[in-house]
C-alpha positions in Angstrom: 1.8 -1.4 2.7 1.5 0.5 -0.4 5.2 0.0 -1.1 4.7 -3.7 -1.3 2.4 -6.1 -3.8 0.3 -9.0 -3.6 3.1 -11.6 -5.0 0.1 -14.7 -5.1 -1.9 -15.9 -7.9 -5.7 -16.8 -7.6 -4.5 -20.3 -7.6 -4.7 -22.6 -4.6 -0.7 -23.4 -3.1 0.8 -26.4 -2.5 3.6 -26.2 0.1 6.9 -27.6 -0.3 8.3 -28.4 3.4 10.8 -25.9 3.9 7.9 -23.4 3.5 5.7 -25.2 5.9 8.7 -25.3 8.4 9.5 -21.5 7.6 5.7 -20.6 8.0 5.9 -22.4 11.5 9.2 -20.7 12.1 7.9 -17.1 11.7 5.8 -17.9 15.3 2.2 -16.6 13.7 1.5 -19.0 11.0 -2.6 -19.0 11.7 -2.0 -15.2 11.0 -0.1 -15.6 7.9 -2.9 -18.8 6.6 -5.9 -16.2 7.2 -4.4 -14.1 4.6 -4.5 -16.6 1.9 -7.2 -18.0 -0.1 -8.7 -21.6 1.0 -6.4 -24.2 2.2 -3.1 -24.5 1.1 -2.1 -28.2 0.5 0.5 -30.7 2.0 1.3 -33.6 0.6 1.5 -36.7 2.6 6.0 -36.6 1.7 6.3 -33.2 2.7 4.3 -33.4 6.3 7.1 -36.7 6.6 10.0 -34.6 5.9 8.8 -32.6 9.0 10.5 -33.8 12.0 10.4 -30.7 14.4 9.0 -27.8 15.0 11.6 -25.0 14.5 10.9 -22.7 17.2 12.2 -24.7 20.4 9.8 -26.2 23.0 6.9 -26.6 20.5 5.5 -29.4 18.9 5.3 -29.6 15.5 2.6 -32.3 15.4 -0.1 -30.4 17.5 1.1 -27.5 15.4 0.0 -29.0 11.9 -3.3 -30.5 13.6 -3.9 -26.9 14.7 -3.6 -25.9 11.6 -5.6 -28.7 9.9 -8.5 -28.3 12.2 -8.8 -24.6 11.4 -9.1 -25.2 7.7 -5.6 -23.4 6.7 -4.0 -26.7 5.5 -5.2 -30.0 4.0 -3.6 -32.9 3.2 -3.3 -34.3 0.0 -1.9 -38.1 -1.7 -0.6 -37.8 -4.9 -3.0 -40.4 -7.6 -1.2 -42.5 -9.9 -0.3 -39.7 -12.6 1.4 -37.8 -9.5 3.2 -40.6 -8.4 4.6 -41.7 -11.7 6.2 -37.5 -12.6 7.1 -37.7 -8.6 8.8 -40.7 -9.5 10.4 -39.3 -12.7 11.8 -36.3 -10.4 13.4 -38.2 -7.6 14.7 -40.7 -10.1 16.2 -37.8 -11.9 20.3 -38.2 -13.4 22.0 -36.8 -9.7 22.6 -32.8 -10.8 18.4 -32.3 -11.3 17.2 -34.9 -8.7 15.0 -33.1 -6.1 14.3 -34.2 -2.9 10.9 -36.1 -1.8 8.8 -33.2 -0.5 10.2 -31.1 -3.5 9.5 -34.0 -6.0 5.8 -34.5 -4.5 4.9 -31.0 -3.9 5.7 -30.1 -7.8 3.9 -32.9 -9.4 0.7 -32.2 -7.6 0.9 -29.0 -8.4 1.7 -29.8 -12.3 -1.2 -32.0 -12.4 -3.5 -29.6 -10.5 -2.5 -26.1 -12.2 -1.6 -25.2 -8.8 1.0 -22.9 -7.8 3.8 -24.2 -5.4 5.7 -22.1 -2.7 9.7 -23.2 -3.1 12.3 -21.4 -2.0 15.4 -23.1 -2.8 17.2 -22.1 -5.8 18.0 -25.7 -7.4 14.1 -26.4 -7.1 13.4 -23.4 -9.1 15.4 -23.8 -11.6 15.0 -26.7 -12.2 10.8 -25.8 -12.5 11.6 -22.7 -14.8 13.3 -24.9 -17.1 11.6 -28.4 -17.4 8.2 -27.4 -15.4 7.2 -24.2 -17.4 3.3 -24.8 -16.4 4.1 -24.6 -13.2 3.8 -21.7 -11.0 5.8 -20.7 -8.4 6.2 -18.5 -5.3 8.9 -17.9 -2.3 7.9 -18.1 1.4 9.4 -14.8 1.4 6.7 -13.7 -1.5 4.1 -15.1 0.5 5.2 -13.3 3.7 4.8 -10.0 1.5 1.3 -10.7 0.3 -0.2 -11.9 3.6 1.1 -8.4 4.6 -0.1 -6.9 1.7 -3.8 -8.7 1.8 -3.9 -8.1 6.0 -3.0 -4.7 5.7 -0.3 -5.7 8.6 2.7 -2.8 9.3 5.8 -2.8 8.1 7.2 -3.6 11.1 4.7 -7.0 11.6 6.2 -8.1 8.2 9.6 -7.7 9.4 8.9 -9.4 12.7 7.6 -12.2 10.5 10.5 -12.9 8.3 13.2 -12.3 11.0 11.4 -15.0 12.9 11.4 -16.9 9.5 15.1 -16.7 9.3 16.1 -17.3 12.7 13.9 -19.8 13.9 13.9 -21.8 10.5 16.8 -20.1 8.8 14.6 -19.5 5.9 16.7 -18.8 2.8 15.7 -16.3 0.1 15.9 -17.1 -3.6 18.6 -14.9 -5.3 16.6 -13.2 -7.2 14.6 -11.5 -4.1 17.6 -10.0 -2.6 16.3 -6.6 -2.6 12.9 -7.7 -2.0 14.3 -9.2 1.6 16.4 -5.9 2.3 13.3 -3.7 1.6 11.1 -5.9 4.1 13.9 -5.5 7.0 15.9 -2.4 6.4 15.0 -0.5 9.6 12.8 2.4 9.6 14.3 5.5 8.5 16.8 7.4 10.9 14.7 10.2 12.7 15.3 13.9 11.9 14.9 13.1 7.8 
């Protein structure tokens, strides 16, 4: 994997719930959660917005306790400081309101000094600009450094984030466009 990087701070993530649905999505979550450093956190909005599993004929529920029980994810209540930023993000003037699990999962990880995995563009922006203490990661990112920290093949990671993306239709922040077509261009034509 030496044409990749590890894309992850030393910090502990919090999960926004498109990343928790993409991480189920890519079939091998427990995989990808052995990679990573303690348990990453969920916060009691973002395991709400979670209403299926994405990969059909699976349970999304026993899925989470699965991964609960084995120590990869924890669940977390935002205190009264949380709540009250949470509240100033979904009460936001329309053009920078975020969603719920967006909302929760960034001011826990203000608060904290955590680092939160987002992947939609709006949501980043939005935390570059008026969040600038927060860090942040893609799914995609931490696709790459599970691969990176695993020592997994080329062609796990690929596996991995094609599952992503068609079983959760896991969208890449525009700014890791060539990151994605490095992980899945196909292995280079034989005879060169």
């Amino acid at each position: 994997m030496s044409w990749f990087r590890d894309y992850l701070p030393d910090r502990q993530l919090v999960l926004d719930a498109s990343a928790l649905i993409n991480l189920l999505g890519c079939g091998a979550a427990g995989d990808v959660f052995k990679a990573l450093t303690g348990p990453c956190l969920l916060e009691e909005r973002v395991i709400a917005e979670i209403r299926r599993h994405p990969i059909p004929g699976l349970c999304h529920e026993k899925a989470l306790s699965e991964l609960e029980e084995s120590g990869f994810v924890g669940r977390t209540k935002m205190d009264v400081t949380e709540y009250s930023h949470f509240l100033s993000l979904v009460q936001a003037p329309l053009g920078q309101r975020l969603d719920s699990g967006e909302s929760a999962s960034l001011a826990v990880a203000h608060n904290r000094s955590l680092t939160v995995v987002l992947d939609e563009n709006k949501a980043r922006s939005f935390t570059a600009n008026h969040l600038p203490r927060v860090t942040y990661v893609s799914t995609l990112c931490l696709f790459v450094s599970a691969a990176v920290r695993s020592g997994w093949s080329r062609s796990r990671l690929r596996e991995l984030v094609t599952s992503a993306r068609v079983n959760a239709r896991m969208g890449v922040p525009r700014e890791e466009g060539g990151l994605l077509a490095t992980v899945i261009e196909e292995v280079v034509a034989r005879g060169r």
